[in-house]
C-alpha positions, -999 to 999 in steps of 0.1 A, spaced: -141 131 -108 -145 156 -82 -120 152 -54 -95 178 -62 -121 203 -59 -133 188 -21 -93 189 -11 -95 232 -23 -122 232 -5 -150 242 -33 -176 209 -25 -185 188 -2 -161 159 5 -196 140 17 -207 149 -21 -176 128 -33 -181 100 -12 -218 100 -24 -205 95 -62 -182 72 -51 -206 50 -40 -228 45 -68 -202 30 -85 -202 -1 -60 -214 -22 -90 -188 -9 -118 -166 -38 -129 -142 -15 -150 -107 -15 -136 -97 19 -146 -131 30 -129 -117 15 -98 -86 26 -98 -93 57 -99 -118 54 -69 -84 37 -49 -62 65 -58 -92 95 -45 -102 76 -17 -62 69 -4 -57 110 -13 -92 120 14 -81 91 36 -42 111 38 -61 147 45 -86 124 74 -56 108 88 -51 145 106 -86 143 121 -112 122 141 -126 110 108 -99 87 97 -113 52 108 -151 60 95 -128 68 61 -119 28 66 -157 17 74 -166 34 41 -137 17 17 -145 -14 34 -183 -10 28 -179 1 -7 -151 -25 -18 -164 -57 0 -191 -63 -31 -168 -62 -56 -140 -84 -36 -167 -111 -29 -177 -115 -67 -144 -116 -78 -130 -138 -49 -91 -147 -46 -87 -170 -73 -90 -163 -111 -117 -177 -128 -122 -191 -164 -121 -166 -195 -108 -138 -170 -79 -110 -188 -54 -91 -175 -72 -68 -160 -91 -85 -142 -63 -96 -122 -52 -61 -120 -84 -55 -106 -82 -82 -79 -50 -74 -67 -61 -34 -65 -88 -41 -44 -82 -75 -16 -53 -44 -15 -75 -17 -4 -100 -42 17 -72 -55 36 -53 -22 45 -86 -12 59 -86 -41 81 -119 -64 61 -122 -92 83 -126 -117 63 -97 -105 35 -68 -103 66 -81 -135 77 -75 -151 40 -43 -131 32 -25 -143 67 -36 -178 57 -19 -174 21 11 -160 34 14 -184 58 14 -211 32 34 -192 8 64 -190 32 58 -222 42 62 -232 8 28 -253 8 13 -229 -16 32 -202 -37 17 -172 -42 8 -163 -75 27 -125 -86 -3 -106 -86 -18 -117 -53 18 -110 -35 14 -70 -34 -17 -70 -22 -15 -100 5 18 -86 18 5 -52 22 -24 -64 46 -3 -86 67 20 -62 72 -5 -34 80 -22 -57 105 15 -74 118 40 -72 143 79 -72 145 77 -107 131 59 -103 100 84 -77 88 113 -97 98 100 -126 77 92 -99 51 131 -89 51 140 -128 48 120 -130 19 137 -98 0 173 -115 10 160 -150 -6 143 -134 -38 162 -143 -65 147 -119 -90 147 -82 -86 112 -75 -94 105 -94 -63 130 -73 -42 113 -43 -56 77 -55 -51 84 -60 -11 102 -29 -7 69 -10 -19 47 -22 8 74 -25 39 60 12 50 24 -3 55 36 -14 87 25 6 117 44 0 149 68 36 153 99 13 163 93 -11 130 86 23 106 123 33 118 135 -5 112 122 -2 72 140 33 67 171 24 85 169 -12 57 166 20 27 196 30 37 217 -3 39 232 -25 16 201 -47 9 185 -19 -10 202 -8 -45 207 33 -43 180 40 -72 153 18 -50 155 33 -15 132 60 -24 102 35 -30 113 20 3 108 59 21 82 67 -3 63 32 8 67 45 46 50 81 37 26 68 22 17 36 46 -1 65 78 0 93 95 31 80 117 49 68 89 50 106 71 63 124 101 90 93 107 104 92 65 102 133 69 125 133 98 148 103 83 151 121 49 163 160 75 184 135 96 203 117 66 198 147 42 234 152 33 237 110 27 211 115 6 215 144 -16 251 133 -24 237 98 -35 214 115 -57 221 153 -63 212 165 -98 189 136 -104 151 128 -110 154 107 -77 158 137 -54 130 155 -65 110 127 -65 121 117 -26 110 155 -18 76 149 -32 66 114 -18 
């Protein structure tokens, strides 16, 4: 795949996208995941320019086929990966604001907090990114309910990943002042800042300016370890 040379610069970005696109009927997950990761890496370098929200039109064009066939529930005969491959991309169609997969994924959640309908492990991820990308201050506060009632840490983890997807300036300082409190274990508030660089353009100047302000609280916490080269880099 060609997209490290489009980011120096050596071809056309509009060549990448064209490649990308004739894989639209590729059910290989790996395939797909790799399109994800290269499409989220051009959609980081548009999110500087007036190209960022045609950068959405074209995931949502070019992952709407495969979310239709494969739908929201798992069908008979289906393996692990195909799961995987679900959750990866009602992810990516929802974060770029697909209609139809917000619509579904609020209705879930709903039920799911509700308790009417629990949602299964590998739909949460991907349905509480998009209602958090898409939500206001209430959505994250019932997102921060649901970390304090999770019994098991994986879940914990799972929601502290996708707090930085949401968008409002004031909530993207509400999920980095939460890495820094008691809530969070020490070794996990790096996904949590990592989660809010990587969620938009807002969120990356925010956790940059966080991580200067609270620089010394931080490298003492984790000074000689993987974790604080790993913060840098996020």
């Amino acid at each position: 795949f060609p997209p490290g040379q489009a980011r120096a610069g050596i071809i056309s970005t509009v060549e990448v996208l064209k490649v990308m696109e004739a894989f639209v009927n590729e059910p290989n997950y790996t395939v797909w995941s790799d399109l994800s990761c290269n499409l989220g890496i051009l959609a980081t370098l548009l999110s500087h320019t007036d190209f960022y929200e045609d950068i959405q039109v074209f995931v949502r064009d070019v992952f709407s086929p495969i979310g239709e066939r494969l739908g929201w529930d798992p069908k008979p005969g289906e393996g692990h990966l195909d799961a995987l491959l679900r959750g990866l991309v009602l992810g990516k169609l929802g974060k770029a604001g697909h209609k139809a997969t917000l619509e579904e994924a609020r209705r879930r959640f709903r039920e799911h907090v509700e308790g009417k309908h629990v949602l299964s492990a590998d739909l949460r991820s991907p349905v509480y990114v998009t209602v958090l990308k898409h939500g206001d201050s209430s959505t994250l506060d019932t997102m921060l309910k649901l970390h304090k009632q999770a019994d098991m840490q994986e879940e914990k983890n799972r929601i502290e990943r996708v707090l930085g997807a949401i968008s409002q300036p004031e909530l993207i300082q509400k999920v980095l002042t939460f890495a820094l409190s008691e809530e969070v274990r020490p070794q996990d508030t790096v996904s949590v800042i990592g989660g809010v660089a990587g969620g938009s353009k807002q969120g990356r100047k925010a956790a940059w300016k966080f991580v200067r302000d609270n620089w010394e609280e931080l490298y003492n916490r984790y000074q000689g370890g993987f974790l604080i080269s790993r913060l840098i880099k996020v």
